[in-house]
C-alpha positions in Angstrom: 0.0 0.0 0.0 2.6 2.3 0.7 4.4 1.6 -2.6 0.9 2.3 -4.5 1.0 5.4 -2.3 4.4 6.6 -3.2 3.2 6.1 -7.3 0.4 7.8 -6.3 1.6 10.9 -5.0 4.4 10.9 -7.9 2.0 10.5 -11.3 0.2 13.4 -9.0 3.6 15.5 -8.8 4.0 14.9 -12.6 0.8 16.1 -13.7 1.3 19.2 -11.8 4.5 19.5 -13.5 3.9 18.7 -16.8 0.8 19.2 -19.2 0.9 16.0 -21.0 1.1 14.2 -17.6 -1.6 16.2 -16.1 -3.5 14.5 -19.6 -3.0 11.4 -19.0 -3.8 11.5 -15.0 -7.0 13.0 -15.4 -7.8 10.5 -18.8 -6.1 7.7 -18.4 -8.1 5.9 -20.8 -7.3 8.4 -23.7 -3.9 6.8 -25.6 -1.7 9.6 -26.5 0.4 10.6 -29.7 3.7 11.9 -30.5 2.2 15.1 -31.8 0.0 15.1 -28.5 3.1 15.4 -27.0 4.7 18.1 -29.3 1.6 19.8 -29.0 1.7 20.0 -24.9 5.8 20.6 -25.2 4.7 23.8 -26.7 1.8 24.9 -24.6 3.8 24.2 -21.5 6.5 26.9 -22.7 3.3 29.4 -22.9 2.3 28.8 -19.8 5.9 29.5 -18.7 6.3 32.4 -20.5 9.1 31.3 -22.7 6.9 31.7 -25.7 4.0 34.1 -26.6 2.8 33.3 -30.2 1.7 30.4 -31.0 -0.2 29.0 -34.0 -1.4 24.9 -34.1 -2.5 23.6 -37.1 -4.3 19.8 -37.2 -6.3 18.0 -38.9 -10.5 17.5 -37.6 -10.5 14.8 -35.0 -7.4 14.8 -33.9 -7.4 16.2 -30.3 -6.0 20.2 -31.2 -9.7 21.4 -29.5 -9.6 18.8 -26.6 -6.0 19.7 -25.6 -5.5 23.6 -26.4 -9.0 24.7 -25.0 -10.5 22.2 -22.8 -7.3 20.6 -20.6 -4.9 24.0 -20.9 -7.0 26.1 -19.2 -7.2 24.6 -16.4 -3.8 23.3 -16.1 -2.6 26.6 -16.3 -4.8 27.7 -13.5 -3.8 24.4 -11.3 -0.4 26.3 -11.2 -1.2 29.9 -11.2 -5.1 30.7 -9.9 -4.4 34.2 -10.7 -4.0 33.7 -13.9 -6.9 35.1 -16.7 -7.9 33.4 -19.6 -10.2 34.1 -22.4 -11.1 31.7 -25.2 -13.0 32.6 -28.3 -14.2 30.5 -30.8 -16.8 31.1 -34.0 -20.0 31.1 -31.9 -21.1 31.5 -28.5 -22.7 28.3 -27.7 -19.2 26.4 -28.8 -17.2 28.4 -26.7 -19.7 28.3 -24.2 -19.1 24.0 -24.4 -15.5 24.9 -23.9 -16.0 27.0 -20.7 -17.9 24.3 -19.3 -15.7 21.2 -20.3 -12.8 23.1 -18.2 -14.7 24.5 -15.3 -16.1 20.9 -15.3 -12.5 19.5 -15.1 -11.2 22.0 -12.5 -14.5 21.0 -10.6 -13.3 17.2 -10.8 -12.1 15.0 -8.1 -8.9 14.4 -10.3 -8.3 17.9 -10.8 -8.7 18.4 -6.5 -6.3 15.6 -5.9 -3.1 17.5 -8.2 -4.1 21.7 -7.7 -5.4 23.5 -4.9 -7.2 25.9 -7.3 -10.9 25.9 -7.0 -13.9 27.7 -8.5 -15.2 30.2 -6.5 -17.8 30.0 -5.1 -19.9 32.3 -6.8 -19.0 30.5 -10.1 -22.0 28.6 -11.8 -22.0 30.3 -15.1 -20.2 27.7 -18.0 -18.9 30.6 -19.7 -17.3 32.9 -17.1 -16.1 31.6 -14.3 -13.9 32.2 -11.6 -10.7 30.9 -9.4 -10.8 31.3 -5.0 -8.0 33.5 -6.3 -7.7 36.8 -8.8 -8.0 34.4 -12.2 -11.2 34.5 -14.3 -12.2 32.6 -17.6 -13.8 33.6 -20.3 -15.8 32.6 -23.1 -17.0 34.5 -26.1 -18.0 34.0 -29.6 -15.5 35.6 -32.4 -16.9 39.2 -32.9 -18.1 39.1 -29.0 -17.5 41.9 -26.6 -14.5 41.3 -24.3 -14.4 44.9 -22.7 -13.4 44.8 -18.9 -12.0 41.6 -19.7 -8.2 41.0 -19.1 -6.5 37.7 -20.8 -2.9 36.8 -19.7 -3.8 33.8 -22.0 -6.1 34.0 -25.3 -7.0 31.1 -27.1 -8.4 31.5 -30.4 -10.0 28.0 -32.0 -11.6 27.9 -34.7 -13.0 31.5 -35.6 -15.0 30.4 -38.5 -17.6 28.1 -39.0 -17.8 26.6 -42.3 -16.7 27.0 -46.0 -19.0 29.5 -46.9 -17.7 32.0 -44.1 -14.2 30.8 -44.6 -14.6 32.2 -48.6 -16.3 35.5 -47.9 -13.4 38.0 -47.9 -16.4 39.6 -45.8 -16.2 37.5 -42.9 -13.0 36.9 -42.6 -12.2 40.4 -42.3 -14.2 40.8 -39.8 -12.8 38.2 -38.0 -9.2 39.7 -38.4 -10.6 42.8 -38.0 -12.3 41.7 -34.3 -8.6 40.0 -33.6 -6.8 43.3 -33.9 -8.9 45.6 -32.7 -10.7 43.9 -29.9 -9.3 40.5 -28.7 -6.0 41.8 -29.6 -6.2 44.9 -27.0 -7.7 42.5 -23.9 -3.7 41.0 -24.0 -1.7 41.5 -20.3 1.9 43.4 -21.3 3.3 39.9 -20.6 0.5 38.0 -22.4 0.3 35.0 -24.7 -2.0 34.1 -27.9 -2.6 30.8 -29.1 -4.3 30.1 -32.5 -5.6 26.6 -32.5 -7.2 26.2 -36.3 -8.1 24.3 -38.7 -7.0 26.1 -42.2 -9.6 27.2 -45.2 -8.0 29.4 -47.4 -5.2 31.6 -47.5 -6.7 34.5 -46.2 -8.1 32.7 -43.2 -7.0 34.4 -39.4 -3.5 32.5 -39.8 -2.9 33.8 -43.5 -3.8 36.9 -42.3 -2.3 37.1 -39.6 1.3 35.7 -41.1 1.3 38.5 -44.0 1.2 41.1 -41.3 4.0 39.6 -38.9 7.1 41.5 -39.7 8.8 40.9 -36.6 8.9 36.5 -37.3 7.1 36.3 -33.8 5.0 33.4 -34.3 6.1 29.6 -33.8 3.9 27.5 -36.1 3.3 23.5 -35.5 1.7 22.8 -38.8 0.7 18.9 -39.1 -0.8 17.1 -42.3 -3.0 14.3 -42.2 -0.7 12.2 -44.1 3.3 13.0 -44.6 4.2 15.1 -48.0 7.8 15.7 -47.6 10.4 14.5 -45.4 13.0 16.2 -43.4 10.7 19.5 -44.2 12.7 21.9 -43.3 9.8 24.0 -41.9 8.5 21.0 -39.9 11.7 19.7 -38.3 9.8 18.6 -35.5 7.8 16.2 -37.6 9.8 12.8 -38.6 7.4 10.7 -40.7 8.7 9.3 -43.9 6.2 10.5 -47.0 2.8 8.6 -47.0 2.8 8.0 -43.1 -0.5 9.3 -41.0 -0.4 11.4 -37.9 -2.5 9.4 -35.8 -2.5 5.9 -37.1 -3.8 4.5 -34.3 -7.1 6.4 -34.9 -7.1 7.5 -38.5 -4.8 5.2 -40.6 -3.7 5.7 -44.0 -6.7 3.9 -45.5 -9.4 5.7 -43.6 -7.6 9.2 -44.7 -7.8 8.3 -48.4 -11.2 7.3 -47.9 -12.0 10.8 -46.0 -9.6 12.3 -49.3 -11.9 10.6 -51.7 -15.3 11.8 -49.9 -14.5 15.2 -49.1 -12.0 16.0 -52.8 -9.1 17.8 -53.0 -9.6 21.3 -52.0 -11.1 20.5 -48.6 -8.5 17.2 -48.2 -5.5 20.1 -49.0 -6.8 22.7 -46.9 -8.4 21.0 -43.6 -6.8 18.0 -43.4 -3.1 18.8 -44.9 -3.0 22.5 -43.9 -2.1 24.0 -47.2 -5.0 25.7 -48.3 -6.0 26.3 -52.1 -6.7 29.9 -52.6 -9.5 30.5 -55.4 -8.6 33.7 -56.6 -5.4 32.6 -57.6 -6.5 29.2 -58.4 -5.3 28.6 -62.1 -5.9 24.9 -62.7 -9.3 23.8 -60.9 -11.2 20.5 -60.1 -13.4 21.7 -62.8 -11.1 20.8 -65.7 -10.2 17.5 -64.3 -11.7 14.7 -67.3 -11.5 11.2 -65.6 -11.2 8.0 -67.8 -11.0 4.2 -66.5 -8.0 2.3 -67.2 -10.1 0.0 -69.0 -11.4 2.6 -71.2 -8.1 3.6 -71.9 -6.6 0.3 -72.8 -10.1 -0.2 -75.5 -8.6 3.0 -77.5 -6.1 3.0 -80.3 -3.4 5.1 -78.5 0.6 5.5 -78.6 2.1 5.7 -74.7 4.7 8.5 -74.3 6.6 8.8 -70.7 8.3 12.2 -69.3 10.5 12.6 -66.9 11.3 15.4 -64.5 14.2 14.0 -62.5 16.0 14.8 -59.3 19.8 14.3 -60.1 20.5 12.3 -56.3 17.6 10.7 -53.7 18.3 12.2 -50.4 15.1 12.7 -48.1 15.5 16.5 -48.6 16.1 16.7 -52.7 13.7 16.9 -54.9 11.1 14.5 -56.0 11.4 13.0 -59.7 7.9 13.5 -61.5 6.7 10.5 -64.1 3.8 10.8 -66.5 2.6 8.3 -69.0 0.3 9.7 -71.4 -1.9 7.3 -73.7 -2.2 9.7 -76.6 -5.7 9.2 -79.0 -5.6 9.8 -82.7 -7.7 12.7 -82.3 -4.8 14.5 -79.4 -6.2 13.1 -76.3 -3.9 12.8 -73.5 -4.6 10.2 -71.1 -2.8 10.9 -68.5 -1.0 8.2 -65.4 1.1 10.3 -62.7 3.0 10.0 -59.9 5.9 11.9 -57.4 8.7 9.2 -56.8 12.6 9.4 -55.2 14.8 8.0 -57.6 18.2 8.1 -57.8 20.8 7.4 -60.6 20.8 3.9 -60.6 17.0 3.5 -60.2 16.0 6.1 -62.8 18.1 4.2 -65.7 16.0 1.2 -64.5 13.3 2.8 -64.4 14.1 4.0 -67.8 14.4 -0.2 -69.1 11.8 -1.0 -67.1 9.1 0.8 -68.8 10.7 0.4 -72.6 10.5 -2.9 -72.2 7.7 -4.3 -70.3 5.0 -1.0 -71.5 6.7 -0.5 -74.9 6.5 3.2 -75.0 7.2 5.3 -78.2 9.4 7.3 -76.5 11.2 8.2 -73.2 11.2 12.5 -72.7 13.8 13.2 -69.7 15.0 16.3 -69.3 17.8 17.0 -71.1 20.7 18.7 -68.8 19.5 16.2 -65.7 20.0 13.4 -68.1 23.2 13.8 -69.6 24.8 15.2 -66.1 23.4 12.7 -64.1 22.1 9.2 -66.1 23.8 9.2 -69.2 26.9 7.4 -68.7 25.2 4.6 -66.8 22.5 4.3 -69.5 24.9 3.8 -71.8 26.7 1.7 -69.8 23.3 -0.6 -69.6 22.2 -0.7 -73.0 25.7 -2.1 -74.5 25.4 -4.9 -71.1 21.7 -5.3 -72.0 21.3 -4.9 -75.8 18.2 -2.9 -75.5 18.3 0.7 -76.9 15.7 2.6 -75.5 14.4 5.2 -77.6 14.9 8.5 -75.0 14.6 11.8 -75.9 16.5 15.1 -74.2 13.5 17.9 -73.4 14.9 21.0 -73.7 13.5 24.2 -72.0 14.7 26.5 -74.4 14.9 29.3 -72.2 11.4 28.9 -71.1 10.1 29.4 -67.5 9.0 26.2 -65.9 5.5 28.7 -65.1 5.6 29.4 -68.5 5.5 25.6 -69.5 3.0 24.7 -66.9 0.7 27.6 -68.0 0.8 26.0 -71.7 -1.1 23.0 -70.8 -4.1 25.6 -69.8 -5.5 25.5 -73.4 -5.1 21.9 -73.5 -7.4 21.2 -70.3 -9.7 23.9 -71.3 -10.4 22.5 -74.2 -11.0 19.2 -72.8 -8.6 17.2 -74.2 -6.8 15.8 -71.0 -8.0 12.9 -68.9 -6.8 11.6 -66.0 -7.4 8.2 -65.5 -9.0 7.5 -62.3 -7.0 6.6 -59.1 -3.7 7.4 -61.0 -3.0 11.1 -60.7 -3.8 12.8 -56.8 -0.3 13.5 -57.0 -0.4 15.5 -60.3 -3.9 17.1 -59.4 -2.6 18.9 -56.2 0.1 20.4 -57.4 -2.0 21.9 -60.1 -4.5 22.8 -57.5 -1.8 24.6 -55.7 0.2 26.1 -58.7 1.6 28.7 -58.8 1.9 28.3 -55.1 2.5 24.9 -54.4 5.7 23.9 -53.0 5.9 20.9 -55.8 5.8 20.8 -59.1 7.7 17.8 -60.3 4.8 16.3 -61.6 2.6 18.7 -63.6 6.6 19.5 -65.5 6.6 16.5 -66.3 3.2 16.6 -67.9 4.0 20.0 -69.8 7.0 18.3 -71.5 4.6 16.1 -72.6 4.2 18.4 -76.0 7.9 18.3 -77.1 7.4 14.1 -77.6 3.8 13.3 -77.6 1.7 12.8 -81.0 -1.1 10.7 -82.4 -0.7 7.4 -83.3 -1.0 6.5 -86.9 -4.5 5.2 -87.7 -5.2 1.7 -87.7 -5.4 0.2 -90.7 -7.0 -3.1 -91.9 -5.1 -6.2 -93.5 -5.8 -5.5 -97.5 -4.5 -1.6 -96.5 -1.2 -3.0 -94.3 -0.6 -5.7 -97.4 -1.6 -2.6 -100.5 1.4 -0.3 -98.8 4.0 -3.6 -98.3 4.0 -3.9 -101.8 3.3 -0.4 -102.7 0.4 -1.2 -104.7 -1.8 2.0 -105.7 -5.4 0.6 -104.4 -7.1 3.0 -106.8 -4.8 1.2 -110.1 -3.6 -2.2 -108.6 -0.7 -1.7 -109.9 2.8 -0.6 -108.4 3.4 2.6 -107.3 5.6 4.7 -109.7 8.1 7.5 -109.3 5.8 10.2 -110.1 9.8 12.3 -109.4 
């Protein structure tokens, strides 16, 4: 008993010390993540005053509400019940929830058992409440009035509702303007703000927000659904390897994609992977995007023409190499297969066989200086140890932008004359969604050095027509074809 005791009083000595402990005590049930743990690494330095902006960027459903403006509060009041604290979300009657979840937990036998804090007595209200010392929280919708109110800590999550507020330059402008001029004004001299959002658009609070900050003040824990890019150099804190979830225990890979596939690209990019799509410059949209089966595909008379836009080395912080194979009709069609890969060297001139020989493709685009700095001696190299000459072709940029190139397969989608065959191109579709703002565009270069190499294929012709031009008979005659020279 007196060894229980001992664990007791220590798991209660933790929680008072750190957040992420004080989590765990008072839910023991509820199975923690890394980035829970990032996330309460960070809040702990607010509460300490080692850091006074902060901006947290997660996915829906994956605990940024539950920690940041439900368990915080309170914590931070468990140490310091002078302490005030106002929250604001996009209505009353959710920040009103949040008031009550945390008066609720400081009202808690659990909460009794690691602070002395305590509600005064006087508090019954869920949205403003008080300590049995000087510190008082508050609840108000975005927009609400916060006069006489003092915040040593504000909390801002989630100051707009839905899509259709999050795209009226309207709203949010009043919602930036509400931040500056009211919530904004309610901050102690030593004061913290914490942003706790899920992202729209570009112009949302953040985007606002960030445009404005001159001074590099805010710290930003930005945190996609599913891993983009490794060793991010604006994510260092995040250590997945591309393709990995967040929370896998909860929301694996195969549920995301399902989520992806229901909600589309534009909502998957901005809620769920933080990198919002911003309409007004939006050049390439869901709108021009043709789909075509496989199977449909494979029924037409096409020719199959592969680009490549290559990285010259695979090192989890170079670039990605961008591959498209286009099935091209007889009328100009492209049908179009994508993907974002890491090749190096040695893979890439695989690659490179690979493809001629099991796919048959009439040619191979890569581009040219890439290729000849980085592949061409070990192609060469292969095709004498293989005997197999792949037919590959050196793009050339002539001096052209890489915007430029992108921008000259706009008339080719507007016209619609591009599919993409279904399952086979998310990667290419969200860099055109994002272009020109998109941190990669391997893929949709690729698929504008498709013009330099694609064409139709010839028509098909039937057994008299292949035999009449074997033996260059004139089928209006019957007799040879002569020199007309």
């Amino acid at each position: 008993m007196q060894t229980a005791a001992r664990v007791e009083q220590a798991r209660r000595e933790e929680a008072r010390r750190h957040f992420i402990k004080f989590e765990q005590y008072r839910s023991p049930w509820f199975k923690t993540n890394w980035h829970h743990e990032l996330v309460a690494g960070a809040l702990e330095r607010v509460e300490n005053g080692s850091l006074k902006r902060l901006i947290i960027l997660e996915p829906p459903r994956h605990g940024k509400s539950n920690q940041v403006s439900v368990d915080f509060p309170p914590w931070v009041l468990g140490r310091n019940r002078d302490k005030n604290i106002i929250l604001a979300s996009y209505s009353d009657d959710l920040a009103l929830d949040f008031g009550r979840e945390a008066r609720n937990i400081v009202d808690s036998e659990e909460y009794k058992r690691v602070f002395t804090t305590r509600l005064s007595e006087d508090s019954k209200a869920k949205g403003t409440w008080a300590t049995n010392g000087r510190g008082k929280y508050n609840a108000v919708g975005v927009g609400g009035s916060v006069t006489g109110k003092g915040a040593d800590v504000l909390i801002i999550d989630d100051p707009v509702k839905n899509r259709v507020d999050a795209d009226s330059e309207v709203v949010q402008e009043k919602v930036y303007s509400w931040y500056k001029s009211t919530a904004r004004t309610r901050l102690s001299p030593n004061g913290a703000i914490i942003i706790c959002i899920t992202r729209w658009n570009d112009n949302d609070l953040v985007g606002k927000i960030l445009a404005d900050d001159v001074l590099n003040q805010w710290e930003i824990i930005s945190l996609p659904a599913i891993a983009e890019v490794e060793d991010d150099p604006d994510r260092p804190y995040d250590r997945r390897r591309i393709g990995e979830a967040l929370w896998p225990e909860q929301f694996d890979t195969d549920n995301l994609t399902l989520t992806k596939a229901d909600v589309g690209l534009v909502e998957w990019s901005a809620l769920f992977q933080q990198n919002p799509i911003n309409g007004e410059t939006q050049e390439f949209r869901e709108s021009m995007f043709m789909d075509a089966t496989w199977d449909e595909v494979q029924a037409k008379h096409t020719a199959l023409f592969v680009t490549v836009d290559t990285a010259s080395r695979k090192k989890r912080t170079s670039d990605f190499t961008g591959v498209v194979r286009n099935n091209v009709e007889e009328d100009g069609t492209y049908n179009i297969r994508a993907s974002r890969e890491r090749m190096d060297s040695t893979e890439l001139v695989k690659f490179i066989f690979d493809v001629w020989v099991n796919e048959k493709p009439e040619a191979i685009g890569i581009e040219e200086t890439a290729f000849m700095d980085a592949v061409y001696p070990f192609f060469v190299q292969e095709s004498k140890r293989r005997n197999i000459y792949p037919n590959v072709v050196g793009l050339k940029h002539h001096g052209t932008g890489k915007e430029t190139r992108i921008r000259g397969l706009l008339p080719r989608y507007n016209a619609k004359a591009v599919n993409h065959v279904v399952g086979q191109c998310a990667d290419l579709e969200q860099e055109e969604l994002r272009f020109p703002k998109g941190k990669h565009d391997d893929v949709v270069d690729a698929l504008a050095y498709q013009d330099q190499i694609a064409f139709p294929p010839l028509p098909l012709q039937s057994y008299v027509e292949e035999a009449y031009n074997d033996m260059q008979i004139d089928p209006k005659t019957g007799y040879y074809k002569t020199n007309t020279k």
